[in-house]
C-alpha positions in Angstrom: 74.0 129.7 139.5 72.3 126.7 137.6 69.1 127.0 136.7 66.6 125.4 139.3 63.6 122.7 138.7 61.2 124.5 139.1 58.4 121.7 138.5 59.7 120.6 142.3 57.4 123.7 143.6 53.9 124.7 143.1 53.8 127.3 140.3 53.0 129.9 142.9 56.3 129.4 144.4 57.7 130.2 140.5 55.3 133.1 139.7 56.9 135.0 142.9 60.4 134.4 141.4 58.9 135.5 138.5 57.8 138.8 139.2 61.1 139.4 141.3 63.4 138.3 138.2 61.5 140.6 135.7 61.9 143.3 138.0 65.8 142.5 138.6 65.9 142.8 134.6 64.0 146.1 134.6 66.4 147.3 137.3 69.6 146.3 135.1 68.3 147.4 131.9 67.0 150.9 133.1 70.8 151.2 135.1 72.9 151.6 132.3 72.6 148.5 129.7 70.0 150.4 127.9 70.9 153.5 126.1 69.8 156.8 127.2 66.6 157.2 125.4 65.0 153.5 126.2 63.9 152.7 129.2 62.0 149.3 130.4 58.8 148.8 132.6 57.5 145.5 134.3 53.8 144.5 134.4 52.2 146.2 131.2 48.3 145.7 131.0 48.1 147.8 128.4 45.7 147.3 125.5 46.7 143.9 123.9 50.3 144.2 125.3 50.5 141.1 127.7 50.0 140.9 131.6 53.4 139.8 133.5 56.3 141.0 130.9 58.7 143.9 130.6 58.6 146.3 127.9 60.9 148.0 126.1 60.4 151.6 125.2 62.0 154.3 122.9 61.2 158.0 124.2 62.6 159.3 120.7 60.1 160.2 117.9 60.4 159.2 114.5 61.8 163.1 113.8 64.1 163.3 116.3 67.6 162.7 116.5 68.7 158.9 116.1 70.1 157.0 118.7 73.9 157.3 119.8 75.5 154.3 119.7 78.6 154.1 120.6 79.6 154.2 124.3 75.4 154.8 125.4 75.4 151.9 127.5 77.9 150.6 130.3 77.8 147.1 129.4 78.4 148.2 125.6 75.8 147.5 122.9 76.0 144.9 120.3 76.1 145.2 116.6 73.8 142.6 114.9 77.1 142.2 112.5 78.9 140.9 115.4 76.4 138.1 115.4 74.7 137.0 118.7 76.8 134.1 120.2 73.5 131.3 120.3 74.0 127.7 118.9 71.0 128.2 116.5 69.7 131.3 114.3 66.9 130.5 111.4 65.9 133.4 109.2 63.1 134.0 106.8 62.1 136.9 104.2 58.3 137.7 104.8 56.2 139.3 101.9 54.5 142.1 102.6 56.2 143.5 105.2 56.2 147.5 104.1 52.4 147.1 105.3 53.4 145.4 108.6 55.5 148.8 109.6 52.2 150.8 110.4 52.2 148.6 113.6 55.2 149.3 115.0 54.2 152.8 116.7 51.8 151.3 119.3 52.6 153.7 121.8 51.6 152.8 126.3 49.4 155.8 127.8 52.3 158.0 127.9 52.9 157.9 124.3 55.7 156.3 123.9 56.9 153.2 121.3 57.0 149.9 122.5 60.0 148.4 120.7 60.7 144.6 122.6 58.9 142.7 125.1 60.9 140.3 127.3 58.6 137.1 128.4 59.2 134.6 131.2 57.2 131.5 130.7 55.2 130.6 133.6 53.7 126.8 134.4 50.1 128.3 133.5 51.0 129.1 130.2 51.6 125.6 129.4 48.6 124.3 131.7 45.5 123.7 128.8 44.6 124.3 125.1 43.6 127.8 125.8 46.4 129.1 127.9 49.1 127.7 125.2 47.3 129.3 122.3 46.9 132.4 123.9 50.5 132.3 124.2 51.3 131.5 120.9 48.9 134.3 119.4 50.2 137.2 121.6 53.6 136.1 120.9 52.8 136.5 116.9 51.0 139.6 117.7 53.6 141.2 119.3 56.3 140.3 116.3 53.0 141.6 113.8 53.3 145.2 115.7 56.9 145.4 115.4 58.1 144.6 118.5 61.0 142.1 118.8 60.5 139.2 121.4 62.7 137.5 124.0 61.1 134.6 125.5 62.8 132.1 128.3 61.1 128.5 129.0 62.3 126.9 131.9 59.8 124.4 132.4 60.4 121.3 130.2 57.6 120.1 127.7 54.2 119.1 128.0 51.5 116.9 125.8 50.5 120.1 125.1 53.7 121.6 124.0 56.0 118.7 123.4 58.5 120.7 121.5 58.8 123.4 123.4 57.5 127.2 122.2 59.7 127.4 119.2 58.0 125.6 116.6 54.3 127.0 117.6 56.0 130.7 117.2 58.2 129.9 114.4 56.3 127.6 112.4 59.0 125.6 111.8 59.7 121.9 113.5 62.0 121.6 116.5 63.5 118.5 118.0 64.6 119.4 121.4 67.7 117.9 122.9 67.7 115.3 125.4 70.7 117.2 127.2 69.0 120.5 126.7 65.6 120.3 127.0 64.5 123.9 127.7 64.5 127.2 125.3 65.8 131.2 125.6 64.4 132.4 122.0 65.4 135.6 120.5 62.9 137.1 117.7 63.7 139.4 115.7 61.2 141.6 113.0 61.9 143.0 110.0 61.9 142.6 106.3 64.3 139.5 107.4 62.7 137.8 110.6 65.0 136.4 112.5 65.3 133.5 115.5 68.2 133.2 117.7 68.4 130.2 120.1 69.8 128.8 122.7 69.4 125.3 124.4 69.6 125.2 128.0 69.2 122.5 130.6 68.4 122.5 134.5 71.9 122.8 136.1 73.3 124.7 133.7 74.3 128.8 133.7 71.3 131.0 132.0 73.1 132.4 128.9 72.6 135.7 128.2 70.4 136.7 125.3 70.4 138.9 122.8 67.1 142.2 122.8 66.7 144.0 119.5 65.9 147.7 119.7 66.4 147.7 116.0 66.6 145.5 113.2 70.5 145.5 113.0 70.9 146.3 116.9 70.6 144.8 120.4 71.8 144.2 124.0 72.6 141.4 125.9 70.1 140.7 128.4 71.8 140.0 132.2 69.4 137.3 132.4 71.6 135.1 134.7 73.0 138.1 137.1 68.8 138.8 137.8 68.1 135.3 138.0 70.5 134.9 140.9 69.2 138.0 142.6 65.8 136.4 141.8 66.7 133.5 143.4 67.8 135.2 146.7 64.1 135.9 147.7 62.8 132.4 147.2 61.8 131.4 150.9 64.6 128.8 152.8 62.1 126.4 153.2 61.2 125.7 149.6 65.0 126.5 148.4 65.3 123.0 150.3 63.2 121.3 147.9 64.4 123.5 144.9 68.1 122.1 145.9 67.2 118.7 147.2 69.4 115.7 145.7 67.5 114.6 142.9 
């Protein structure tokens, strides 16, 4: 299914679709693309960890036995050296970093370690000064703590945020394409940060991203297989002006 314009609806219309497609993720994740000792949860409001996002959890100690690997997940988990397939990936070393680890076992209420947070960019986030610096500063918060960062943007830019997320997160300038307007952004922490991105446009697939549970390890995110069964819920009469001719 192409992705929609979504600036053709109020954002109400979007924040629906919103909480239905971050559910639809949960679902997959938690239903065999995770393995066995992570699990995902929608809507944390937990602390500092941000309203309206999925986190990724890890229910195994620092003591206990690591991870198994190999043949843990249904739809197969990806070794970082396989590379993930997005046109772009930056790097950078960051100094310091053995004193960055200490943040990395913020546990929920239950105790457990938050290890990735999956983000789906809503109009509001891009609607004033405040909104997009909040944005910005839980988004370096978040890769501060340890946890690695998936964010999709489909909402083209704004005064506010004329090139897109990217460069506000990474720090780096970003010349978004005039075919491919719109971001899915990969972050990844570490001694070695890392960016993966992809350019994406309305009318084209979703491509599915790459979540780090580790440094070296992640999953590809169904994000196009939820979107559709997203989509599905979206009342007829404003899928007729989602769909209308442009």
């Amino acid at each position: 299914m192409p992705i929609h314009d979504w600036t053709r609806v109020t954002p109400g219309i979007f924040h629906a679709t919103h909480n239905r497609w971050l559910g639809a993720i949960q679902d997959h994740l938690n239903d065999g693309v995770l393995p066995s000792d992570y699990y995902a949860l929608a809507d944390q409001s937990l602390g500092e960890i941000w309203p309206d996002v999925l986190a990724l959890q890890s229910v195994a100690e620092e003591d206990e036995e690591p991870t198994d690997w190999s043949g843990s997940s249904s739809h197969g988990v990806a070794l970082a050296e396989l590379k993930p397939k997005t046109s772009i990936e930056v790097q950078r070393e960051l100094e310091g970093y053995p004193s960055r680890q200490r943040h990395i076992t913020v546990r929920h209420s239950g105790g457990d370690r938050i290890v990735a947070i999956i983000e789906i960019v809503s109009p509001g986030n891009k609607s004033s000064r405040l909104a997009v610096s909040q944005f910005v500063q839980k988004a370096h918060d978040s890769l501060q703590r340890g946890h690695h960062l998936l964010v999709v943007d489909l909402f083209p830019a704004t005064g506010l945020v004329p090139d897109g997320f990217y460069p506000l997160i990474w720090g780096e300038p970003y010349l978004l394409e005039e075919k491919r307007p719109l971001l899915q952004m990969s972050f990844v922490t570490g001694s070695v940060e890392r960016g993966f991105i992809e350019p994406t446009a309305v009318g084209l697939q979703l491509f599915d991203m790459p979540l780090f549970l580790t440094p070296e390890r992640y999953i590809n995110v169904p994000l196009e297989t939820t979107y559709m069964e997203a989509y599905r819920g979206v009342p007829r009469r404003w899928k007729r002006v989602i769909e209308a001719p442009a």
